[in-house]
Structure formats: C-alpha cells, structure tokens
C-alpha positions in Angstrom: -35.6 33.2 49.0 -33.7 29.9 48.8 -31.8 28.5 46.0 -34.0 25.2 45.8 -36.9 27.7 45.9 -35.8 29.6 42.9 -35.1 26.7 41.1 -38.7 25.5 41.7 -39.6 28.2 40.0 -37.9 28.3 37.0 -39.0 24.6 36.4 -42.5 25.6 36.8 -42.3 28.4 35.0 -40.3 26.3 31.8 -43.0 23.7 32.7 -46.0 26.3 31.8 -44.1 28.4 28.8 -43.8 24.7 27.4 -47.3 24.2 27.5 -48.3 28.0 26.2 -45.8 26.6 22.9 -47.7 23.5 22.5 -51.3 25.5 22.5 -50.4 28.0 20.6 -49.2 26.2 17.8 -52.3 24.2 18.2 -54.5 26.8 17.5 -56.0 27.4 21.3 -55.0 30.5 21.5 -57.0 32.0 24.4 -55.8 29.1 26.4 -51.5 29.9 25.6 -52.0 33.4 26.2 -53.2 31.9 30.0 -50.2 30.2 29.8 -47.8 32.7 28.4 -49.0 35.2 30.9 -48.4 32.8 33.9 -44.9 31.9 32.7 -43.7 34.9 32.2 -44.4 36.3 35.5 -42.7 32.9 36.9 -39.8 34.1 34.9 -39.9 37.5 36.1 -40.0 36.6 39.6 -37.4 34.4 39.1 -35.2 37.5 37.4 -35.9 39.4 40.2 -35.1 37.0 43.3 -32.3 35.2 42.2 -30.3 35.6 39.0 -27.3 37.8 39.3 -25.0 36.8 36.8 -25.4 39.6 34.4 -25.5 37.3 31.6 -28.2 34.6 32.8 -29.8 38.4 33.6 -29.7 39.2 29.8 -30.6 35.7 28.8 -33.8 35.5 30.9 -34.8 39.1 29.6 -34.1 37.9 26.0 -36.4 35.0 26.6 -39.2 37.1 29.1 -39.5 39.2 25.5 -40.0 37.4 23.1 -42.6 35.4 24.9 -44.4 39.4 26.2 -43.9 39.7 22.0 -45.8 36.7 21.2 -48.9 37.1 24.4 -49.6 40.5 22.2 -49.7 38.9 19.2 -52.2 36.9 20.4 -53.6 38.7 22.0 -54.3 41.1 19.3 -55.5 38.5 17.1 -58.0 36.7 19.5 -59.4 40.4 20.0 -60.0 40.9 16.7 -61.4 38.0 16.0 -63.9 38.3 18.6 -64.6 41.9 17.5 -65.5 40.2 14.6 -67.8 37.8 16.3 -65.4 35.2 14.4 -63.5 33.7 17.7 -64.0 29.7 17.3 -61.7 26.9 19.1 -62.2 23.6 19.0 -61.1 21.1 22.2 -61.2 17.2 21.3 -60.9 15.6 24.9 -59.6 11.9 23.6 -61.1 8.9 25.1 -59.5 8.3 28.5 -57.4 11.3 28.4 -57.0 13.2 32.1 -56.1 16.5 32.7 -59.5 18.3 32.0 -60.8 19.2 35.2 -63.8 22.3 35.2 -60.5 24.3 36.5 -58.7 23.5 33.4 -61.0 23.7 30.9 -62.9 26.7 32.1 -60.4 29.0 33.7 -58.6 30.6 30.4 -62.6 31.8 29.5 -62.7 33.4 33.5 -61.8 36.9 33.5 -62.2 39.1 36.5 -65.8 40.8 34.1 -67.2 37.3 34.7 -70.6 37.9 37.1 -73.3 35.7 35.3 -73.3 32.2 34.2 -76.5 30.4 32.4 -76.0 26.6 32.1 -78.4 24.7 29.9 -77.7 20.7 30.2 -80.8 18.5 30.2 -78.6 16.0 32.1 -78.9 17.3 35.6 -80.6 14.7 37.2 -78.8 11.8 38.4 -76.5 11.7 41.3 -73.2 11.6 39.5 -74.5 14.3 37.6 -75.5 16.6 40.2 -72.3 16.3 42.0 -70.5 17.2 38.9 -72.7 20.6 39.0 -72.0 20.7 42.5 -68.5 20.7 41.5 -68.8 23.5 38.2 -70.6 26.0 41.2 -67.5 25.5 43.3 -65.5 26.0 40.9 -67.0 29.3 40.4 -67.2 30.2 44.2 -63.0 29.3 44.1 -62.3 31.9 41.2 -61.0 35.1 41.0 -64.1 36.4 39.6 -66.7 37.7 41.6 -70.0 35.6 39.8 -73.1 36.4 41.4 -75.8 34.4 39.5 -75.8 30.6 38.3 -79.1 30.3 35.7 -79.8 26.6 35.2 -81.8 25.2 32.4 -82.0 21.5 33.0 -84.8 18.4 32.3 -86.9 16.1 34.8 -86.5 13.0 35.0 -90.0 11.4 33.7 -88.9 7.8 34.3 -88.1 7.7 37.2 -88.3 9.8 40.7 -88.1 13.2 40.3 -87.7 14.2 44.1 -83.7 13.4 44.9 -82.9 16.0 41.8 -85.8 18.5 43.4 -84.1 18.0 47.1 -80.5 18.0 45.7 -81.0 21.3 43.3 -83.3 23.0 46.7 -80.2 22.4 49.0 -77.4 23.4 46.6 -79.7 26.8 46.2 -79.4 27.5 49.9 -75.7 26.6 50.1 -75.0 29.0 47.4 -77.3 31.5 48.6 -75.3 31.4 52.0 -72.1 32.0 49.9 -73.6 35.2 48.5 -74.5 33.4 45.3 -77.7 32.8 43.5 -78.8 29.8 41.6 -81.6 30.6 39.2 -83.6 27.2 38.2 -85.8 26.0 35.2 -87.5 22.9 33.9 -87.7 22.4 30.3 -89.3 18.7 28.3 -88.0 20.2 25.3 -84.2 21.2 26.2 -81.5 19.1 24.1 -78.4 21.0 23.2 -76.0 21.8 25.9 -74.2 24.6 26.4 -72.3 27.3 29.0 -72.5 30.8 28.8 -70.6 33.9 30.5 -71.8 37.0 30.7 -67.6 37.9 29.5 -68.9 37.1 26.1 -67.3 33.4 26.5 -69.8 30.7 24.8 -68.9 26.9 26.1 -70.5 24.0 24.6 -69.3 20.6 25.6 -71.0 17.8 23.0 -71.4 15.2 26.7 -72.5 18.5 28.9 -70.8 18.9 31.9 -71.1 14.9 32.5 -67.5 14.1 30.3 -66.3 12.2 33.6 -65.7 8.2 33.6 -67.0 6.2 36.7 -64.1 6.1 38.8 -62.4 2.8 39.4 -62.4 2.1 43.3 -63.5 4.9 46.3 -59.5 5.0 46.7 -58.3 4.9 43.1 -56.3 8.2 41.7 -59.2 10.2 40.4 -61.7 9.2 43.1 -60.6 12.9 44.1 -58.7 15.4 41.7 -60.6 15.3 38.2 -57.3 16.6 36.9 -56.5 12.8 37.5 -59.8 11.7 36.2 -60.3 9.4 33.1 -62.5 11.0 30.1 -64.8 10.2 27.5 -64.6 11.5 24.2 -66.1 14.5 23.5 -65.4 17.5 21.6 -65.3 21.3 23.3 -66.6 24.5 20.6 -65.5 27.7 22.5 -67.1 30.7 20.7 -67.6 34.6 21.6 -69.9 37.0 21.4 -70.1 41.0 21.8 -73.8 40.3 22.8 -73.9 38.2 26.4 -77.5 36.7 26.9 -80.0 38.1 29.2 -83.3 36.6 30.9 
C-alpha cells in the first residue's frame, strides 16, 4: 500500500471522526455511532498498513480508544433508550441546505435485520415525486441489507389524471419484482401524515415526505445528479423506535 494511499486514509478517516464529534454533541446519536464506527476502522486500517513509528503506533491506539470508549457509550445509551421505547432524534434540514441524500439520511437506521419497509406518503403522484420513490427503492436495492418487501400507502390524484401514477407505480412493481423485491401498493382518500417504517424497529417521519428535494436549476447544474449536491427545503426529520415493528 502506497504512502499517498495511506495518507488518503487517515484524512478520510479524521474527515468522518470529525463528523461523528459534531453529531454526537448534537444529540444524533445513532447517526455518530455510524460515524464513530466507520472512522475507527479507517484508523485501524491505517495502524495496520502503514504506521511504524512506535510512537505514532501508540498515539493512533490512544486515539482508536477513546473513540471504541465513547461508540459504547452510545451505544449503550441509544439501547436503552429504545428498550425504553423512549429513543427520539430530531433532524432540522435548513432551507437550502445539501448533503441529505436518502443515503444519508436513511443509512444510520439500515441495519443488516432490515427486510420490510411500509411507506405511507399521500404525495406519490406526480412525476418528480415518483422518481424520488424510484430513487428511496434503489436505495434499498444498493444496501447492505437484504429488504424483501416495499408496502406503499399513497393517494390518487382526483384532479387530475390518475393513469401516469397507475403506469409509473405498475412498471416500478415489475422492475423490483425482477430484482427479487416486492412492492406492496394501496390507495387511500383519507391518508395525510407521512411516515417510514422498518421492520429494525426504526420509525422515520419526514414533515415534506420523501418529496424534501428543490427543483434543480438546469438539466446540467450540480445536483441534476447526486442529491448529496441537491438544494433542500425546510423540513424537520422525528426518528423514533419501537420494540413492536408494524405488520399487515
């Protein structure tokens, strides 16, 4: 392993730990112990490639330590609190603020348990927002986890044609269905509230749905592409958890 590769690596890894600080002493707890657990193995790689100066050695232990100290710590304490049925986080995505892609604001709730997802957002309906489902299913396809059912719970469209959300929603079945995935759907003239549920205990509820996403600025503007890049609206993010995972 080169130098400059090693190098890379401690950046990135300083780069992440920085950002497990930051949430942590913001209260997002589950999403520093992501965080923590990513930069530390960075660190550890990086211990066990490159450094062999016995004191950068002891140094980089020092430091892997008291950030394995700190994981524990919270992890202990989100695991009580959600033995408690007390776990509550709060996300405030600021007005034009980037850097909350699906990917980044659902992985730290992704654990490898994670099989069954019900989605209830009576805004599925319009293109922008059925590529941005699109995009939430493909995110799940991408992850580590193994999910096996999408259950959506949207509205129709009573203004307006009804048949381009029908023919979107029909094809997107089959495309998941060849992926070994299966997309449960229901109507509902009554459905308001929106929220995300795992079947890991993990209770997501986004006050815009999943449609938090500005109108991008030009076909070949940044954020045409990679939401991570992608202005916001404001909206506010309640993560809960629950011992008892909803069933159908």
């Amino acid at each position: 392993m080169t130098q400059s590769h090693v190098s890379g690596m401690e950046t990135s890894a300083i780069s992440v730990l920085k950002r497990a600080v930051e949430l942590d002493n913001s209260g997002r707890f589950q999403e520093s112990l992501v965080c923590y657990q990513e930069g530390i193995q960075l660190l550890m790689d990086v211990l066990k490639a490159a450094v062999k100066d016995d004191s950068k050695r002891g140094h980089y232990r020092e430091k892997i330590k008291g950030y394995m100290d700190r994981a524990e710590q919270i992890k202990a304490h989100v695991n009580q609190l959600k033995e408690d049925g007390k776990y509550h986080e709060q996300i405030r995505i600021a007005e034009d603020a980037t850097g909350y892609s699906y990917e980044a604001l659902f992985k730290p709730y992704m654990s490898s348990l994670l099989t069954e997802v019900w989605v209830e957002d009576p805004y599925i309906r319009h293109t922008h927002q059925l590529y941005n489902f699109l995009r939430f299913c493909e995110m799940l396809l991408k992850a580590s986890c193994k999910v096996k059912k999408i259950h959506l719970l949207t509205s129709q469209d009573e203004q307006a044609d009804s048949s381009q959300q029908s023919s979107a929603l029909a094809e997107l079945k089959q495309s998941l269905s060849a992926q070994g995935l299966t997309l449960d759907l229901q109507y509902s003239s009554t459905i308001h509230d929106r929220e995300i549920r795992f079947d890991n205990g993990w209770i997501i509820k986004i006050g815009r749905g999943l449609d938090y996403f500005k109108r991008h600025k030009g076909r070949f503007s940044v954020g045409y592409c990679d939401y991570d890049l992608r202005q916001c609206h404001e909206t506010n993010v309640d993560i809960f958890h629950t011992k008892h995972t909803k069933t159908l």
